[in-house]
C-alpha positions in Angstrom: 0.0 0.0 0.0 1.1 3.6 -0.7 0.9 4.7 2.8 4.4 2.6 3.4 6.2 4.3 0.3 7.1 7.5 2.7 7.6 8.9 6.1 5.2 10.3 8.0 6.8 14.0 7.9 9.8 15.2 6.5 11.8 17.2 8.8 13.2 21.2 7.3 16.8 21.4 6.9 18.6 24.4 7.4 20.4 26.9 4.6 24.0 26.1 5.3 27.0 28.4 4.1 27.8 26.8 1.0 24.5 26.7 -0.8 23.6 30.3 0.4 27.0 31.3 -1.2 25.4 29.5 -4.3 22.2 31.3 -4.4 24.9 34.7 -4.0 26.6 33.5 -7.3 23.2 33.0 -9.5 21.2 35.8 -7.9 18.8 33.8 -6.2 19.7 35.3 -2.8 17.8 38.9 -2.6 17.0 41.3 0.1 12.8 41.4 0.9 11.0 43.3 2.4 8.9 40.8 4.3 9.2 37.0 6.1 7.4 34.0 6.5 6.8 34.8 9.8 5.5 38.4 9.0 2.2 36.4 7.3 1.7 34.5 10.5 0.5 37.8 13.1 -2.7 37.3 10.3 -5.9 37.8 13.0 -8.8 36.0 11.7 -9.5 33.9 8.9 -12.3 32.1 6.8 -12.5 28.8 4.9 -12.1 29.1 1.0 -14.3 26.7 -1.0 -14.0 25.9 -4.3 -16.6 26.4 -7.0 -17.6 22.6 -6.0 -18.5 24.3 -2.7 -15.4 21.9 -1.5 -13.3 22.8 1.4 -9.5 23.8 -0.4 -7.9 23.5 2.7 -7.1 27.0 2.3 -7.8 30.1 4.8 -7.8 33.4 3.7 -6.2 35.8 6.2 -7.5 39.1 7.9 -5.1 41.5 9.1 -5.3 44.3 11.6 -5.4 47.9 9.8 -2.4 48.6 11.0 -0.3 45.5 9.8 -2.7 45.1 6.4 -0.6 48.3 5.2 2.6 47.5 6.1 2.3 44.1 4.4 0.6 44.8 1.2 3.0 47.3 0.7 5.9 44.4 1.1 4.0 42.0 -0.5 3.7 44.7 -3.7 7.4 45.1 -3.2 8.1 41.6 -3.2 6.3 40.9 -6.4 8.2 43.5 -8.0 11.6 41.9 -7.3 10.4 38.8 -8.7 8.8 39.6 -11.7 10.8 43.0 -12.5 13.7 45.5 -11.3 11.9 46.0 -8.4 11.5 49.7 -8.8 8.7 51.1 -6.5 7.0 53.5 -9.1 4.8 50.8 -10.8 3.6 49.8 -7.0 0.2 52.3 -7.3 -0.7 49.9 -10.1 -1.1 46.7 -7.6 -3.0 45.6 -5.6 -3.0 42.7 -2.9 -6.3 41.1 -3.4 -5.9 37.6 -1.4 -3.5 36.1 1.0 -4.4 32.8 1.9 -2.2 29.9 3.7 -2.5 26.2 3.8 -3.4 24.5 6.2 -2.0 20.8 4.6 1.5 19.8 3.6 4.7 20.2 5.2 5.6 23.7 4.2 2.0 25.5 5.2 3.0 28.6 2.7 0.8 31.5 2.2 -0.4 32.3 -1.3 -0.4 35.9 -2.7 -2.7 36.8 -5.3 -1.3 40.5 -6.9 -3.9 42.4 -9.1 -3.3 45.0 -11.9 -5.7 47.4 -11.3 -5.1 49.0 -14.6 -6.1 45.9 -16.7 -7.7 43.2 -14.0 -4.5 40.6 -15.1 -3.7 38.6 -11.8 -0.9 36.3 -10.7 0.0 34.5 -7.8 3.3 34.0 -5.8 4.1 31.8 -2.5 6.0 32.1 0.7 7.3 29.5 1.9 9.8 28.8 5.2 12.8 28.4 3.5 14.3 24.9 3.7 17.2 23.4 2.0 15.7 20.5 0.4 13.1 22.7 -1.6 16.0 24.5 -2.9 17.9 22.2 -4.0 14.6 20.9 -5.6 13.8 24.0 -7.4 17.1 24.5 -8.9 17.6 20.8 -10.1 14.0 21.6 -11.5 15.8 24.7 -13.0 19.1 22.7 -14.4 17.4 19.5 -15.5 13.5 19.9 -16.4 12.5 21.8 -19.9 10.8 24.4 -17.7 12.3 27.4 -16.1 11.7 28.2 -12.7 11.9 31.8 -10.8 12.1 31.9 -7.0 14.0 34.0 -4.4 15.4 33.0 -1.1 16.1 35.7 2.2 17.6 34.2 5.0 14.3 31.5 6.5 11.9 32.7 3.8 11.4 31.5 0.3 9.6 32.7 -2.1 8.3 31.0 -5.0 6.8 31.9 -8.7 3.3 30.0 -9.2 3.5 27.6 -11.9 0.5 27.6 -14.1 -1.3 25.0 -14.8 -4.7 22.3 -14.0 -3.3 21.0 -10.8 -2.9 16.7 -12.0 -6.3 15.2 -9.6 -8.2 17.8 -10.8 -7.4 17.1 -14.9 -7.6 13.4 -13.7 -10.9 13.6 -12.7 -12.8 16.4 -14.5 -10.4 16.2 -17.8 -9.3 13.2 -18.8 -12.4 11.7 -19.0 -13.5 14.2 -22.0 -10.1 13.8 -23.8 -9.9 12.0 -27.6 -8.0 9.0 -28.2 -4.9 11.7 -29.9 -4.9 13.4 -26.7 -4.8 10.2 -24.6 -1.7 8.9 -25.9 0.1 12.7 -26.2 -0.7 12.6 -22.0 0.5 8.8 -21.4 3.5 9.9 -23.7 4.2 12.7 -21.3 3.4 10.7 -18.2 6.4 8.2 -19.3 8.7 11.0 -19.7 7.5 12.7 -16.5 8.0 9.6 -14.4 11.6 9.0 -16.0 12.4 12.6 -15.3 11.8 12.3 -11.7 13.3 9.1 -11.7 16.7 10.6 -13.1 16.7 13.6 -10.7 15.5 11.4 -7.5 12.4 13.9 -7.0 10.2 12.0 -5.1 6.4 12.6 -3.9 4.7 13.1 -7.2 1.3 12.3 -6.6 -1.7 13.9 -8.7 -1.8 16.8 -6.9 1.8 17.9 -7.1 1.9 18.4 -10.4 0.3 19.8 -13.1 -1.1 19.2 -16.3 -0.5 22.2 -19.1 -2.2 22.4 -22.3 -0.7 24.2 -25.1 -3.2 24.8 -28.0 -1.8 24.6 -31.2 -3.0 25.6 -34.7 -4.8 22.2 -34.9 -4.8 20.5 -31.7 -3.5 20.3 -27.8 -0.5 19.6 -27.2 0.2 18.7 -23.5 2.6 19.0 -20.9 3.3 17.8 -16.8 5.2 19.5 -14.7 6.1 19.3 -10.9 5.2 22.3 -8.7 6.3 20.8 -5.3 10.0 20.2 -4.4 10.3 19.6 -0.9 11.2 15.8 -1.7 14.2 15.6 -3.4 16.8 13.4 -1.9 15.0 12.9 1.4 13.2 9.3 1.5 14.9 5.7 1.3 12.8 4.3 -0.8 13.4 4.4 -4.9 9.9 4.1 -5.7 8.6 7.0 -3.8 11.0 8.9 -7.1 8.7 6.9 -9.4 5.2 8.7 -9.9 3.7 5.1 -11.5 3.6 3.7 -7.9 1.3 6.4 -6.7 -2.4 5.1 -6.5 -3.4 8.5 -7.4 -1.5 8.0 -10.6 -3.3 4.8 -11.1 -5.3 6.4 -14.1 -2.4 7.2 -16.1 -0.6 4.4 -15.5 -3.2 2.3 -16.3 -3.7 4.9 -19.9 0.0 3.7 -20.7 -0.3 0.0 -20.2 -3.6 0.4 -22.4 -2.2 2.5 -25.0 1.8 2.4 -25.4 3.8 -0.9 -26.8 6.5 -1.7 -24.8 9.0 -0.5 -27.1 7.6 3.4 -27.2 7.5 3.6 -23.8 11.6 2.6 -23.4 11.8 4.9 -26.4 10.4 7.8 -24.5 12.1 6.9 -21.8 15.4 7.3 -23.6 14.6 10.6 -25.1 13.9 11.5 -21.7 17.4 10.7 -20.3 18.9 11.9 -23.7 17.8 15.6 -23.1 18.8 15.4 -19.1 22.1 14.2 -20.0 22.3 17.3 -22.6 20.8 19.5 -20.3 23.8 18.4 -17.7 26.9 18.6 -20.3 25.2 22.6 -21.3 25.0 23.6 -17.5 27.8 21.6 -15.9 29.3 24.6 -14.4 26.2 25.3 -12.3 25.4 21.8 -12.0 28.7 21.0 -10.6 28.6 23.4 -7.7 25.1 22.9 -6.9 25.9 19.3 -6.2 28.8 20.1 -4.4 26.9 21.7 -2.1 24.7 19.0 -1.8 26.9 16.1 -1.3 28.8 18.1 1.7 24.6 18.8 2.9 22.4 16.5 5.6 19.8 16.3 4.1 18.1 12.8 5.2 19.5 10.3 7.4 21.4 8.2 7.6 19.0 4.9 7.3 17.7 6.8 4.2 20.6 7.1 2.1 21.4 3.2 3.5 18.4 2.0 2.0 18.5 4.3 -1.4 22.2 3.5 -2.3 21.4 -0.5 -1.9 18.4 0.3 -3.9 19.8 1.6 -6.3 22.4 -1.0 -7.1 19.8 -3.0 -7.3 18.4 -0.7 -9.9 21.0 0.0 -12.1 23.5 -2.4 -11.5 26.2 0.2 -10.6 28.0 -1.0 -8.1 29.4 3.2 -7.5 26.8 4.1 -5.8 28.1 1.5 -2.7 30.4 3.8 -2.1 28.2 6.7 -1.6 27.8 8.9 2.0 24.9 11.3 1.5 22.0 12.1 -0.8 23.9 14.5 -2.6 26.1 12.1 -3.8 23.8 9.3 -4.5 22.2 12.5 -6.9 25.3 12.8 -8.6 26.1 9.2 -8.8 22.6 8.7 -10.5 23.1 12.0 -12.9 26.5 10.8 -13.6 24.9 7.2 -15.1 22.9 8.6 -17.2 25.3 11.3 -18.5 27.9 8.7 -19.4 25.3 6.2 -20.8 24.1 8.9 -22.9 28.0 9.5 -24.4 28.6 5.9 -24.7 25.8 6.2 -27.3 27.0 9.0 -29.0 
């Protein structure tokens, strides 16, 4: 059964000298104006439902009068350091309309919803307590996915871009069912390629409603795309097949669209094209790649029985007996990246 794939709660790991000198070197490391901890003097709240009339498991916050100004203001501010220059002369222009916080999940962020008041055009951001495994999801995410990915970290907060997108339980349940037999097999493609990805990168906790399904409409039909939008899991748990989205029940729908509708052989060919394009998407940013897994392999970021039980599986895996000799999670990450990047110039 799933509920034995994963611990019970991950614990947050601290933002250690080394990969906040990182975050100095590629500008992810910026002054702001407000914290995590700011967010939590809100004093009142109400349930948000969804248009089901379903309980989100979000709040929206109140605020005293006094605290509401300060931290729209911030939050305005904060926007504009993310999205622009951060120049305070576009700030009339905004305006906070929501800040809500979860109530589920390990990392209980607060989600900002910033309104143009000139044109009505909305966006959200996140923020987050900052923890080192998250970070050194989001920039793997950065260095190895097809998808860029903006976020800014300030001493214990993070903040985060929203990534865009029908949130995977939701296109599962209300989506899929309406989709044509073209659009089927485009999704169980991507689903393959999905699972390999997190596979290769050892990002773990994929279940529906940690990623999203995009759709990209072309000049004569969809084209779709999945994407991760939580990143708290990489590296932490022992077992391999918590970094395999197929083992997820929730997943059961796709998995069960790919046995259905994929030979054998496309799905290894996928698969390969998959590790093909992380293995060029390694050798193009091996610079920043190397000293973002430097930092990692000198990090704690699980335990000890974790990277025990992940190394062993591995081997088992792979067959690569280097990963015996591996001490922490970062290095396990570069053992794995390291297989695929040589596989991939063995073929060439």
């Amino acid at each position: 059964m799933e509920k034995k794939l994963m611990s019970r709660k991950k614990p947050t790991f601290a933002i250690n000298e080394n990969l906040n000198k990182y975050l100095q070197t590629y500008n992810r490391n910026t002054r702001i104006p407000v914290s995590y901890d700011d967010l939590l003097r809100f004093s009142g709240s109400i349930v948000v439902y969804d248009r089901h009339d379903e309980d989100t498991l979000w709040v929206r916050c109140y605020y005293s009068d006094f605290d509401r100004e300060e931290i729209d203001n911030s939050l305005k501010r904060v926007y504009l350091i993310l999205h622009s220059d951060g120049r305070s002369e576009h700030m009339d222009f905004l305006n906070v309309d929501a800040i809500d916080y979860c109530t589920f999940g390990n990392s209980k962020p607060f989600r900002i919803k910033i309104r143009n008041i000139l044109n009505d055009n909305f966006t959200y951001f996140y923020v987050k307590k900052a923890d080192a495994s998250r970070i050194y999801g989001l920039d793997f995410e950065h260095i190895l996915s097809p998808h860029r990915i903006n976020f800014l970290v300030y001493k214990d907060t993070l903040i985060e871009e929203h990534i865009a997108g029908i949130p995977g339980d939701v296109f599962i349940k209300e989506h899929l069912p309406e989709c044509n037999s073209r659009a089927r097999n485009e999704i169980a493609k991507q689903f393959v390629k999905f699972d390999e990805r997190c596979t290769l990168r050892l990002l773990g906790d994929m279940r529906s409603y940690n990623y999203v399904v995009i759709p990209t409409h072309d000049f004569d039909h969809v084209d779709y795309k999945i994407r991760a939008i939580d990143f708290d899991q990489q590296n932490y748990e022992g077992n391999l097949k918590v970094y395999q989205p197929h083992f997820f029940k929730e997943n059961r729908p796709l998995v069960k669209m790919v046995s259905e509708l994929l030979q054998d052989t496309s799905v290894e060919q996928y698969r390969k094209e998959e590790r093909s394009q992380v293995a060029k998407r390694l050798i193009t940013s091996e610079k920043r790649f190397r000293m973002l897994i430097r930092c990692m392999i000198k990090d704690r970021v699980s335990s000890d029985d974790n990277v025990k039980m992940l190394k062993k599986q591995l081997v088992d895996y792979t067959r690569d007996i280097r990963f015996k000799r591996c001490r922490t999670m970062g290095h396990i990450l570069k053992t794995a990246l390291d297989f695929v990047k040589r596989n991939y110039l063995e073929i060439e």
